[in-house]
N, CA, C and O of each residue as an XYZ file, in Angstrom:
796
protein
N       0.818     -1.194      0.000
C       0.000      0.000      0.000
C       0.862      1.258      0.000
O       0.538      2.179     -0.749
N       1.860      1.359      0.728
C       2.440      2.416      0.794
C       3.086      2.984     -0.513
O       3.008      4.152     -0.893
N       3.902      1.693     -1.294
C       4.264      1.900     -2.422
C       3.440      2.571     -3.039
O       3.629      3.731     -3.408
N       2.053      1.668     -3.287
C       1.268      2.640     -4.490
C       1.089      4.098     -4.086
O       0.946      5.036     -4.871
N       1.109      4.146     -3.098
C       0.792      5.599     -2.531
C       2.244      6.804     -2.947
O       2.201      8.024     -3.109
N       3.204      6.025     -3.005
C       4.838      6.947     -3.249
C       4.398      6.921     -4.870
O       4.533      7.976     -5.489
N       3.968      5.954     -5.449
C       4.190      6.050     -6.816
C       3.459      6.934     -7.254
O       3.855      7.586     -8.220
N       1.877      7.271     -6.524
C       0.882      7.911     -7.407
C       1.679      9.622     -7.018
O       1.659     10.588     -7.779
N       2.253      9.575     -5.785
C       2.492     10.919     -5.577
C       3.643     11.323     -6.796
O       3.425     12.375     -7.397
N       4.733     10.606     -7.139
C       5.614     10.800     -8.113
C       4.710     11.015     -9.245
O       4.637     12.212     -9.520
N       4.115     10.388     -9.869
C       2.995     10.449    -10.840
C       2.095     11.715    -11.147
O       1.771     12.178    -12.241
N       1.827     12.084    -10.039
C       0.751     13.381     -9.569
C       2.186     14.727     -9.985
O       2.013     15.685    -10.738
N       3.403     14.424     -9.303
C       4.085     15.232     -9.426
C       4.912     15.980    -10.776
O       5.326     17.109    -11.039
N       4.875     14.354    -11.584
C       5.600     14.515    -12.987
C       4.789     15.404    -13.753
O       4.985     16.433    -14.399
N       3.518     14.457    -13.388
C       2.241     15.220    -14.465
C       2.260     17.164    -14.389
O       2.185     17.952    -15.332
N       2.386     17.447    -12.918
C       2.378     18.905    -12.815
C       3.349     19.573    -13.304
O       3.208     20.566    -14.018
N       4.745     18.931    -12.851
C       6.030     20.102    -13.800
C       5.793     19.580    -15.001
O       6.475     20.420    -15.589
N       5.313     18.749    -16.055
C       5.136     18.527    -17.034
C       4.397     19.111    -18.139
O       4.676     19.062    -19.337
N       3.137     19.825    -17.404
C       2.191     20.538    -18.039
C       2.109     21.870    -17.158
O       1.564     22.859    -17.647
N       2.679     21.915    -15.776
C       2.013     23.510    -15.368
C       3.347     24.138    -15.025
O       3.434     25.270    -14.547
N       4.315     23.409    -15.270
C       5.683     24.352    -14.166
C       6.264     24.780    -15.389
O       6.811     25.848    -15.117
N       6.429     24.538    -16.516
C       7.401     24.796    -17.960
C       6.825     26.253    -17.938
O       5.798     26.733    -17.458
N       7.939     26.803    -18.684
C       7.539     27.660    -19.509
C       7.081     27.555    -20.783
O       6.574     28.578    -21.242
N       7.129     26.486    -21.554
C       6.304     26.601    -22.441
C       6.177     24.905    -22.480
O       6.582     24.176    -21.574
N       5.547     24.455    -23.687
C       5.211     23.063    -23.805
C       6.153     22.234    -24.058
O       7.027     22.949    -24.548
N       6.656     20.843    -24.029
C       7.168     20.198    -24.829
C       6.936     19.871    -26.079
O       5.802     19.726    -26.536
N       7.917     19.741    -26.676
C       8.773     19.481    -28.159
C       8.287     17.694    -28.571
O       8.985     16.837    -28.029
N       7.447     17.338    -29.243
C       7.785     15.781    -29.591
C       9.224     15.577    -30.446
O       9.562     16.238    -31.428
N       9.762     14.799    -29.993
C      11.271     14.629    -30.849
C      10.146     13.124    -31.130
O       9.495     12.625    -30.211
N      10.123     12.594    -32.592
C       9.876     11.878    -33.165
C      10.616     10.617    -33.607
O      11.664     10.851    -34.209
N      10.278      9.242    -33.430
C      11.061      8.403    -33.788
C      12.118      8.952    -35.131
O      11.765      9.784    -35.966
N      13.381      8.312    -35.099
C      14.098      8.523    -36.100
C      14.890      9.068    -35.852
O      15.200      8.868    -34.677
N      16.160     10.482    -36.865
C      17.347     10.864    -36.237
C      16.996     11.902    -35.648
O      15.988     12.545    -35.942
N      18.078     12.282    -34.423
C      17.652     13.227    -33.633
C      19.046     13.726    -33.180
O      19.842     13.126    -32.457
N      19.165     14.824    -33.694
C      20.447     15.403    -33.022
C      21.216     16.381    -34.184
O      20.673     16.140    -35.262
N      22.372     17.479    -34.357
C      23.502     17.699    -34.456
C      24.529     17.503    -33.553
O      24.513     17.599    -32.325
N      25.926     17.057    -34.732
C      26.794     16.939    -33.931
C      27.039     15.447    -33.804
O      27.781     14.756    -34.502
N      25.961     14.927    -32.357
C      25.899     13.817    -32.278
C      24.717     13.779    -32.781
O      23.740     14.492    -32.551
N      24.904     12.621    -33.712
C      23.094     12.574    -34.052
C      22.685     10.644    -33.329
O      23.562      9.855    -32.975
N      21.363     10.401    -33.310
C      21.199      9.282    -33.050
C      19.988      9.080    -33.084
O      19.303     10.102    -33.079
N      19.432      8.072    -33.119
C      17.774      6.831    -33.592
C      17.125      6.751    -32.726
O      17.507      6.034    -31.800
N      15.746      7.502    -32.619
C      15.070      7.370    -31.528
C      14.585      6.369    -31.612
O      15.644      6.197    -32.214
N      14.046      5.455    -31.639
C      12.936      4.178    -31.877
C      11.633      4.015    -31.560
O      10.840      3.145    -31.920
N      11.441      5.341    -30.546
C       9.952      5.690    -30.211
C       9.897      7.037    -30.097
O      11.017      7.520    -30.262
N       8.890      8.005    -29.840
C       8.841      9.305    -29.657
C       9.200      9.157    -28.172
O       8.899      8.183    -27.482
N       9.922     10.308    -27.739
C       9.915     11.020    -26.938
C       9.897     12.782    -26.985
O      10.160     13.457    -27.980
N       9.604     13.174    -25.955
C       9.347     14.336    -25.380
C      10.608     15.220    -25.267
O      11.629     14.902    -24.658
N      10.355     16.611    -26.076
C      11.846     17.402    -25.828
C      11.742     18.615    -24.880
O      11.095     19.615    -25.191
N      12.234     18.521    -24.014
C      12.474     19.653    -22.742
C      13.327     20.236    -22.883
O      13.711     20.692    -21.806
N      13.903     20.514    -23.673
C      15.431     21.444    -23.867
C      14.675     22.826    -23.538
O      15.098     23.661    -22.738
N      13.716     22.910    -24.142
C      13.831     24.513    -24.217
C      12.900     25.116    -23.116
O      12.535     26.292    -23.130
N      12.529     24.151    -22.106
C      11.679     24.140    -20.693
C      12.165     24.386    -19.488
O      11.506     24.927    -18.600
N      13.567     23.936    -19.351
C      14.579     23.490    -18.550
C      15.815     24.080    -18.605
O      16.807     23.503    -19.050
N      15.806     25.598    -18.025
C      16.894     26.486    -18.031
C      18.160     26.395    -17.512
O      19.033     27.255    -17.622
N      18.274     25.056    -16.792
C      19.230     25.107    -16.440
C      20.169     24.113    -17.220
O      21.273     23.851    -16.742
N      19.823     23.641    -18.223
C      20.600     23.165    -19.165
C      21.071     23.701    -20.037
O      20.533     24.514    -20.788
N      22.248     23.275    -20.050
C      23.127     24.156    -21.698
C      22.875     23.592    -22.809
O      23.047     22.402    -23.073
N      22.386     24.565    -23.620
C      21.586     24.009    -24.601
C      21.981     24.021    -26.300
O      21.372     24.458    -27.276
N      23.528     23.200    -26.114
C      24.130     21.959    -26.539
C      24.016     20.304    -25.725
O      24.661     19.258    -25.795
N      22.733     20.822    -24.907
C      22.492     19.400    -24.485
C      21.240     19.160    -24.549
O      20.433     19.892    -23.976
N      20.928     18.255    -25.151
C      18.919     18.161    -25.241
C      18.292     17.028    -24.461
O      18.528     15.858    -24.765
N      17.514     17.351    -23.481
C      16.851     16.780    -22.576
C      15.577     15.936    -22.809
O      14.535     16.591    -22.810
N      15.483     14.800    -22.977
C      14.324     13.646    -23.456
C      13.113     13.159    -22.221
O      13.463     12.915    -21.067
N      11.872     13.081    -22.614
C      11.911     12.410    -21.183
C      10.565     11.234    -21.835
O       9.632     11.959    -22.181
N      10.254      9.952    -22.054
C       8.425      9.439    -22.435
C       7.633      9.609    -21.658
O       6.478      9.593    -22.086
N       7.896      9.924    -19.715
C       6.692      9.546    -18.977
C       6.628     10.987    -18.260
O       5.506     11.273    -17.843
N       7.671     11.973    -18.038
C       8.359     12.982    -17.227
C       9.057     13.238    -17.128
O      10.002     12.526    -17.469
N       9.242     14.336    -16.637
C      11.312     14.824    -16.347
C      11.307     13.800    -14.659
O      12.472     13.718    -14.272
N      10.719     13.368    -14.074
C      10.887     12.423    -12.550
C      10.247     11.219    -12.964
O       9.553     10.617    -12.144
N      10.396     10.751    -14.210
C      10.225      9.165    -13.890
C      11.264      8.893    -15.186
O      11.434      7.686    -15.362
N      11.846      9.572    -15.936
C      12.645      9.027    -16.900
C      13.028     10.214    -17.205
O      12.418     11.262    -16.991
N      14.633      9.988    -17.999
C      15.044     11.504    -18.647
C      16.271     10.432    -19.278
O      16.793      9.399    -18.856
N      16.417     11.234    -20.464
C      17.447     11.131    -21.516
C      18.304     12.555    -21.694
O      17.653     13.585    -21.872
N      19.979     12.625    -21.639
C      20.210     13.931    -21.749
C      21.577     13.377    -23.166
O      22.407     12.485    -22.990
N      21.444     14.110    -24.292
C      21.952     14.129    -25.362
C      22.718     15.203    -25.809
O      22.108     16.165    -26.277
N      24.142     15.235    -25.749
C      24.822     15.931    -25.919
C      25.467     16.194    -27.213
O      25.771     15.227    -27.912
N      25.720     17.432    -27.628
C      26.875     17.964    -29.196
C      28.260     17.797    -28.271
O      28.450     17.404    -27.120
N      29.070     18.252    -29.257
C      30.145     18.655    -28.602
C      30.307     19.483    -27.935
O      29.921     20.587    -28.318
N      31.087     19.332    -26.343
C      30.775     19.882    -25.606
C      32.576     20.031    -25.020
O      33.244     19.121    -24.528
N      33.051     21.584    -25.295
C      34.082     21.996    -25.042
C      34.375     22.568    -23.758
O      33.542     22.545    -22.853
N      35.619     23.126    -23.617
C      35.911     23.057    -21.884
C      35.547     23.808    -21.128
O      35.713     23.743    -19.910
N      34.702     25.078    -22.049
C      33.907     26.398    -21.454
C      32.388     25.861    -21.499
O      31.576     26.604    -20.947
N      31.926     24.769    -22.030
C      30.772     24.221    -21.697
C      30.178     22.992    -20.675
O      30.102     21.799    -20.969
N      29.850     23.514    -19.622
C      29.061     22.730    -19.054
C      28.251     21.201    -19.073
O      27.259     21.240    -19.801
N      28.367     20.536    -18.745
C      27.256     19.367    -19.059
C      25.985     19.462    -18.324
O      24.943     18.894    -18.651
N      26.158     20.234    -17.295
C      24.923     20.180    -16.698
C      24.986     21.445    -15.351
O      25.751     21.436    -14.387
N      23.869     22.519    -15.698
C      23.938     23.531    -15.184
C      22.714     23.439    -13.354
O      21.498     23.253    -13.296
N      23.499     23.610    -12.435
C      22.528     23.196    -11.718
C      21.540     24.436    -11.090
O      21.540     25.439    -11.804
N      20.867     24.505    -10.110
C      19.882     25.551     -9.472
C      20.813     26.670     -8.997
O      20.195     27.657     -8.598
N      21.794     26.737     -8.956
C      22.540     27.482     -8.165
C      23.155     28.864     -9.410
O      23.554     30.006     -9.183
N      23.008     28.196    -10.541
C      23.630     28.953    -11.471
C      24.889     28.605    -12.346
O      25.338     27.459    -12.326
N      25.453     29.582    -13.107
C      26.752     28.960    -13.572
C      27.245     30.665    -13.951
O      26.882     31.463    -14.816
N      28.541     30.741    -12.493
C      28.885     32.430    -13.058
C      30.511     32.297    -12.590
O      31.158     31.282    -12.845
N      30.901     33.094    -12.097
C      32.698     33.346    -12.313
C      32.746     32.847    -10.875
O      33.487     31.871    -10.760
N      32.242     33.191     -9.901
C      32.096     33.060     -8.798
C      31.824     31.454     -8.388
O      32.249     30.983     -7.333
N      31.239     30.865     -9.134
C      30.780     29.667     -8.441
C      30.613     29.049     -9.941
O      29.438     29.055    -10.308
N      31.567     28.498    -10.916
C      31.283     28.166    -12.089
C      30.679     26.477    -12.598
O      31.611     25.685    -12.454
N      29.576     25.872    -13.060
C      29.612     24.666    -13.303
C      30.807     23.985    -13.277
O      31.943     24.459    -13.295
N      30.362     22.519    -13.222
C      32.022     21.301    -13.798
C      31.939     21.538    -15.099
O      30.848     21.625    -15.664
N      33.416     21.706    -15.896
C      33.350     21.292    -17.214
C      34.444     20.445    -17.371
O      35.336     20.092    -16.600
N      34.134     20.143    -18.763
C      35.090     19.104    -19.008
C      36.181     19.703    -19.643
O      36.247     20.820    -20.156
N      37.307     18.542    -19.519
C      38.873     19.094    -20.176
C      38.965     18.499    -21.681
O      38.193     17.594    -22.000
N      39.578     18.829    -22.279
C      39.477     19.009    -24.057
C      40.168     17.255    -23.729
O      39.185     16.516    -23.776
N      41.485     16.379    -23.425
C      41.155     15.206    -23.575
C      41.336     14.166    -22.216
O      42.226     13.392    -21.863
N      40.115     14.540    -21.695
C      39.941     13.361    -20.504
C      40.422     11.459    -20.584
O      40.700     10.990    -21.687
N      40.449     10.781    -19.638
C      40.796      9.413    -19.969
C      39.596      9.069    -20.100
O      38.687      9.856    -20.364
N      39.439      7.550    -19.887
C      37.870      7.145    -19.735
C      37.289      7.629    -18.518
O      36.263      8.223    -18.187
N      38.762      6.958    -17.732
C      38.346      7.083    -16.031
C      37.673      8.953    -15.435
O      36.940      9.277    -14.501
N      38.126      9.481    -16.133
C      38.293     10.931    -16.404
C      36.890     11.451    -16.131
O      36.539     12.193    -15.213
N      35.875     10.716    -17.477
C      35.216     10.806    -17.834
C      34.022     10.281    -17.351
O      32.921     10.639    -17.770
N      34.207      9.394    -16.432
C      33.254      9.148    -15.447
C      33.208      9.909    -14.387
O      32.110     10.227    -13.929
N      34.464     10.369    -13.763
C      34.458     11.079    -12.794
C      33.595     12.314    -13.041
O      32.803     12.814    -12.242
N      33.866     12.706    -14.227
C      33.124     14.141    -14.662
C      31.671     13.915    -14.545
O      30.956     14.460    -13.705
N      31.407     13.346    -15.153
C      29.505     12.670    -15.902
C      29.024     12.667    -13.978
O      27.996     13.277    -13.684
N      29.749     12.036    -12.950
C      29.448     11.862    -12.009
C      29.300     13.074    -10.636
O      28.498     13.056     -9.703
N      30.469     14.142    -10.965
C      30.199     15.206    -10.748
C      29.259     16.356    -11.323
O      29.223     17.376    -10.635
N      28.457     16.339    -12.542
C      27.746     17.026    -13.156
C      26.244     16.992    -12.232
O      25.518     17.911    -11.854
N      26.144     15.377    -12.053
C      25.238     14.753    -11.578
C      25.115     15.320    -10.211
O      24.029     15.294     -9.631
N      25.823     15.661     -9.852
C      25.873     15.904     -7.834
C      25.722     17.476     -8.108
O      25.211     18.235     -7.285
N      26.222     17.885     -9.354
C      25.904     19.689     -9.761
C      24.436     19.996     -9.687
O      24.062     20.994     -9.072
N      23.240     18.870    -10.516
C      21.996     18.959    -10.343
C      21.300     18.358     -8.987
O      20.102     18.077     -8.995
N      22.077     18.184     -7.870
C      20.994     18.011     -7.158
C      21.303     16.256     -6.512
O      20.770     15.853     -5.479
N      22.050     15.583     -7.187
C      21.696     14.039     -7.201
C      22.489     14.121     -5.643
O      22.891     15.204     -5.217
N      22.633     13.006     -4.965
C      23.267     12.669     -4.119
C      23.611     10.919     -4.234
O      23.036      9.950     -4.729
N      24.990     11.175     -3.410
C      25.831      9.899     -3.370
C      26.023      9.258     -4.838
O      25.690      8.094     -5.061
N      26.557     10.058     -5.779
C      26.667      9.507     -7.259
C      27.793      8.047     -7.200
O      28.674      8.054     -6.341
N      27.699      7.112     -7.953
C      28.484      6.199     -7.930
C      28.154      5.995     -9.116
O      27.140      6.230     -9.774
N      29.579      5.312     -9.413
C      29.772      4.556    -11.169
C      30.485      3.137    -11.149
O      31.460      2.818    -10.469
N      29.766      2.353    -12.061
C      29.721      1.242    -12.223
C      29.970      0.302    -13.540
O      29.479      0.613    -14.626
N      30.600     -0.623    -13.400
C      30.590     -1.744    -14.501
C      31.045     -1.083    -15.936
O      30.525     -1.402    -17.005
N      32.248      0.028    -15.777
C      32.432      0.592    -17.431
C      32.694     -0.643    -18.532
O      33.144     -1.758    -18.268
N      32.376     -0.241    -19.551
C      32.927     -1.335    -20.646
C      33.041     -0.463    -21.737
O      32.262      0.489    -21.701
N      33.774     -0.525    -22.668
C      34.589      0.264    -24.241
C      33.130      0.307    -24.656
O      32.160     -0.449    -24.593
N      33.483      1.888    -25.241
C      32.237      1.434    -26.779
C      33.251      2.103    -28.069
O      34.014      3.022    -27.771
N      33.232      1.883    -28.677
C      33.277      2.902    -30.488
C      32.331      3.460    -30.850
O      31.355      2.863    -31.305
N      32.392      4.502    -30.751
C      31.267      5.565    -31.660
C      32.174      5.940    -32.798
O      33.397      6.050    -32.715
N      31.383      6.139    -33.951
C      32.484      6.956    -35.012
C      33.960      6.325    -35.192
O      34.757      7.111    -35.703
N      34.472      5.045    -34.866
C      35.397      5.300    -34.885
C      36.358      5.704    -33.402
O      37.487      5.379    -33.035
N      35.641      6.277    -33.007
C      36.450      6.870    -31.478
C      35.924      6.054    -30.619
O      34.774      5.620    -30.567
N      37.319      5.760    -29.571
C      36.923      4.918    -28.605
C      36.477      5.578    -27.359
O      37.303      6.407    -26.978
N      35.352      5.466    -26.544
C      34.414      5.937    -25.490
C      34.500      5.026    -25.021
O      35.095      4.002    -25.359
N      33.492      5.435    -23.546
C      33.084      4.422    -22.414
C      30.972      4.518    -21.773
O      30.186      5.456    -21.637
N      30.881      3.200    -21.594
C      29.459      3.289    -20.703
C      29.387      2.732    -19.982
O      29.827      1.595    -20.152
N      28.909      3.003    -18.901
C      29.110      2.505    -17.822
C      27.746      2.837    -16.625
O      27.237      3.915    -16.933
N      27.286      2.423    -15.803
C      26.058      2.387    -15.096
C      26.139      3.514    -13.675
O      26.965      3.045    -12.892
N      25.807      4.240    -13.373
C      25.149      5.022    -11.967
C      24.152      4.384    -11.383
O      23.166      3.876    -11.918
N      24.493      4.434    -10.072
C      23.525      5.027     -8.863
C      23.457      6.140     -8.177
O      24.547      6.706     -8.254
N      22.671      6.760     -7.511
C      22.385      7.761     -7.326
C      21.237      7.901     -6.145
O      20.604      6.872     -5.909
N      20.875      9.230     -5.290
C      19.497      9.106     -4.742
C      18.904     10.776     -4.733
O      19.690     11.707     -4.560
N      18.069     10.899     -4.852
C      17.336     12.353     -4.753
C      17.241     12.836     -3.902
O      16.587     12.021     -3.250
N      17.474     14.037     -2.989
C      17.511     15.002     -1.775
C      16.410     14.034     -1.364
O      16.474     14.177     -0.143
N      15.687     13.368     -1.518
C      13.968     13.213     -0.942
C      14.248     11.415     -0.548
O      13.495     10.930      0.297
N      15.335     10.499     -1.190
C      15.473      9.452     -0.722
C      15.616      8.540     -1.888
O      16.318      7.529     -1.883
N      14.772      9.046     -3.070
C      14.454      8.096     -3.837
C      15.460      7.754     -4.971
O      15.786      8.473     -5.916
N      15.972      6.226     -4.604
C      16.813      5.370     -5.857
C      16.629      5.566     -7.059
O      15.559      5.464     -7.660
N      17.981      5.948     -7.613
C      17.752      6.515     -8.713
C      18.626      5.587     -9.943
O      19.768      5.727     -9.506
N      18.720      5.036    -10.758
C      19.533      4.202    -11.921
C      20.061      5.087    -12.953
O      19.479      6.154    -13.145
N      21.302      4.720    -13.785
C      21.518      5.306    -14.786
C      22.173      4.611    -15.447
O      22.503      3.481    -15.087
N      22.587      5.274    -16.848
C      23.296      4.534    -18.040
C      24.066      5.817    -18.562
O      23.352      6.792    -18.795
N      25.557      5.957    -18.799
C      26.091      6.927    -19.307
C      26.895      6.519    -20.473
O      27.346      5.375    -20.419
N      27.175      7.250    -21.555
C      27.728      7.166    -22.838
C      28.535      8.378    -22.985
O      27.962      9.468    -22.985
N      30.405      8.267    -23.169
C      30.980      9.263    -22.817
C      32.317      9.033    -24.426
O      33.032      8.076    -24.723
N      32.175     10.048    -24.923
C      33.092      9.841    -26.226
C      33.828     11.343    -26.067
O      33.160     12.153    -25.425
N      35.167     11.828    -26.592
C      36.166     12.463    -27.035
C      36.573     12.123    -28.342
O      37.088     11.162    -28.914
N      35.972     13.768    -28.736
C      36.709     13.502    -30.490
C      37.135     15.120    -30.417
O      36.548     16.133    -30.037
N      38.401     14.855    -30.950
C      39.187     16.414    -31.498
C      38.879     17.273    -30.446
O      38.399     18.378    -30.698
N      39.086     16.921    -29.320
C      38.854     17.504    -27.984
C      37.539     18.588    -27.446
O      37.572     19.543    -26.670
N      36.210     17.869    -28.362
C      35.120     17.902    -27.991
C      34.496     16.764    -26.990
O      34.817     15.640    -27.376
N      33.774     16.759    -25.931
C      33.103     15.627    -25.389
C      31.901     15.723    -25.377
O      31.217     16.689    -25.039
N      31.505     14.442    -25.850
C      29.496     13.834    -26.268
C      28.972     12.522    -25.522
O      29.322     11.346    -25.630
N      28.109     13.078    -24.809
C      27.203     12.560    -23.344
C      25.932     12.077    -24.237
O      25.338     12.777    -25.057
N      25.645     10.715    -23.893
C      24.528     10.646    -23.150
C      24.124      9.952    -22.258
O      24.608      8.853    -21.987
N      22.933     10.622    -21.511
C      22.583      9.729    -19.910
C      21.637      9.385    -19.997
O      21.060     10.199    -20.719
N      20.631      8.229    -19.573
C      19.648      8.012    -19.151
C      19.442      7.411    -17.460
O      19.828      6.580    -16.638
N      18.672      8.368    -17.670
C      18.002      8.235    -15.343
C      16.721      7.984    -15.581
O      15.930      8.308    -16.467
N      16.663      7.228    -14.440
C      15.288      6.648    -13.810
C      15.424      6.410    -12.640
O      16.483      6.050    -12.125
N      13.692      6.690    -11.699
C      13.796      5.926    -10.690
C      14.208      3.851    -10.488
O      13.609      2.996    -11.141
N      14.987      3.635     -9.763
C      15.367      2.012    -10.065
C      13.976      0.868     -9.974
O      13.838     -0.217    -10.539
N      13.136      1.534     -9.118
C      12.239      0.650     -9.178
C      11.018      0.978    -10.372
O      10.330      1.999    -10.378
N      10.928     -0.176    -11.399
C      10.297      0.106    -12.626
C      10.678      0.907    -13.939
O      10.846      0.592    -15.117
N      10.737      2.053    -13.229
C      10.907      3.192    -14.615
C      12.504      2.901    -15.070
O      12.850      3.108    -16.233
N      13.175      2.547    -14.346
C      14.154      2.477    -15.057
C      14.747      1.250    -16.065
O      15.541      1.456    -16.983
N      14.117     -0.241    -15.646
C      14.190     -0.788    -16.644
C      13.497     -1.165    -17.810
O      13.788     -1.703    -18.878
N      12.230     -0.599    -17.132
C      11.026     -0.008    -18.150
C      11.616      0.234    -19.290
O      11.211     -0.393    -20.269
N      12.473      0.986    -19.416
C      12.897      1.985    -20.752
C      14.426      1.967    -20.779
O      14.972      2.767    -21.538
N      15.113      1.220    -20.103
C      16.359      0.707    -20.412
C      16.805      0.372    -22.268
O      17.508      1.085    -22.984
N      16.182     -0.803    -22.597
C      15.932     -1.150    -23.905
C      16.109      0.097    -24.550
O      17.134      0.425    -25.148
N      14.778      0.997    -24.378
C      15.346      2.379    -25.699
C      16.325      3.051    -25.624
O      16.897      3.432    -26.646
N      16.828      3.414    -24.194
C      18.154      4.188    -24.286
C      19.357      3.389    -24.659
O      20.383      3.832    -25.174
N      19.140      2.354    -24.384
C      20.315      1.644    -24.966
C      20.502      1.343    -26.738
O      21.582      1.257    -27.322
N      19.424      1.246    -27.227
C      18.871      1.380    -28.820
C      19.671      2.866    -29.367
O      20.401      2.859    -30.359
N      19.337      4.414    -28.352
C      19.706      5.577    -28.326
C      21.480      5.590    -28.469
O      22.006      6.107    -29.454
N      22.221      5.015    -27.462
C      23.578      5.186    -27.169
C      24.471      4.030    -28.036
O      25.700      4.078    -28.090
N      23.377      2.622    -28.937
C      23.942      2.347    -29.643
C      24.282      2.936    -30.881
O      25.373      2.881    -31.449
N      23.190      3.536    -31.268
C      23.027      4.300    -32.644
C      23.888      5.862    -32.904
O      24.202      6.604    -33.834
N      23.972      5.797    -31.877
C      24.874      7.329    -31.673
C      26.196      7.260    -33.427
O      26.682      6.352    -34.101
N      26.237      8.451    -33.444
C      27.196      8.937    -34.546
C      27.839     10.383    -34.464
O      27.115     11.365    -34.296
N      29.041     10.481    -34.570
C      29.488     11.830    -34.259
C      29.934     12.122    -35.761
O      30.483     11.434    -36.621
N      29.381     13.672    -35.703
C      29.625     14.368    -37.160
C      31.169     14.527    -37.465
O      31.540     15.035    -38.523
């Protein structure tokens, strides 16, 4: 009982920043390619929040099918050492500047970063897990799995995709809560971070 009761409140909650907290509506990003830069294959529609969600730098485009709190996809261009991966509530100024990344990180590098971005928005106790090689383009990257938990308690899962080309770096993440939503939709983001292609 209690569960259903946490879930409907998450539910109740997505639905509201979804339709009443934006500044304007979401974007359908449509099965198929989706991106500059990095481009990649949606396989189902999802929802585009880039332009909802101010605190993203927007060389990064924000996905979500159910909500920005029960699933999110974040899809990155190239992203140089004056750019941010992820801008949190606090701002991003001289004084207190986002993490960015360095023009050529290792792999290990590169988790560390993806993992600090994450603790920039808010996440708590970030951890990284199980890396394994990928090739995008030609260039050798890494993916590798997060955990995570929300100021509020709640377990959080992830999947990260981290490439360096010509000392640009191209992200993508997918988060979910761990129970359900996240392997719910595992399958597509992984469909997403296979298909990836850098221009």
């Amino acid at each position: 009982m209690r569960t259903i009761s946490k879930t409907k409140v998450i539910l109740c909650a997505a639905f509201f920043l979804a339709t009443g907290a934006c500044a304007s509506a979401p974007v359908l990003a449509p099965a198929g390619s989706f991106g500059t830069g990095q481009t990649v294959q949606l396989d189902r529609s999802w929802s585009d929040l880039t332009a909802t969600w101010a605190q993203n730098n927007k060389k990064v485009r924000l996905l979500t099918i159910d909500g920005i709190l029960l699933n999110r996809l974040y899809v990155s261009q190239g992203l140089g050492a004056e750019e941010p991966l992820m801008i949190g509530p606090q701002g991003n100024s001289k004084n207190r500047p986002a993490p960015r990344p360095a023009a050529n990180m290792s792999l290990s590098e590169q988790m560390e970063y993806v993992s600090r971005a994450l603790v920039e928005i808010g996440y708590l106790r970030v951890e990284t897990k199980n890396p394994r090689p990928v090739t995008v383009t030609g260039q050798r990257g890494i993916r590798f799995e997060l955990s995570m938990n929300t100021t509020e308690g709640l377990a959080i899962s992830g999947l990260a995709q981290a490439v360096n080309k010509n000392g640009l770096n191209y992200y993508i993440i997918y988060l979910a809560p761990s129970s359900h939503y996240y392997p719910a939709n595992l399958p597509n983001a992984v469909k997403v971070m296979d298909s990836a292609a850098i221009q």
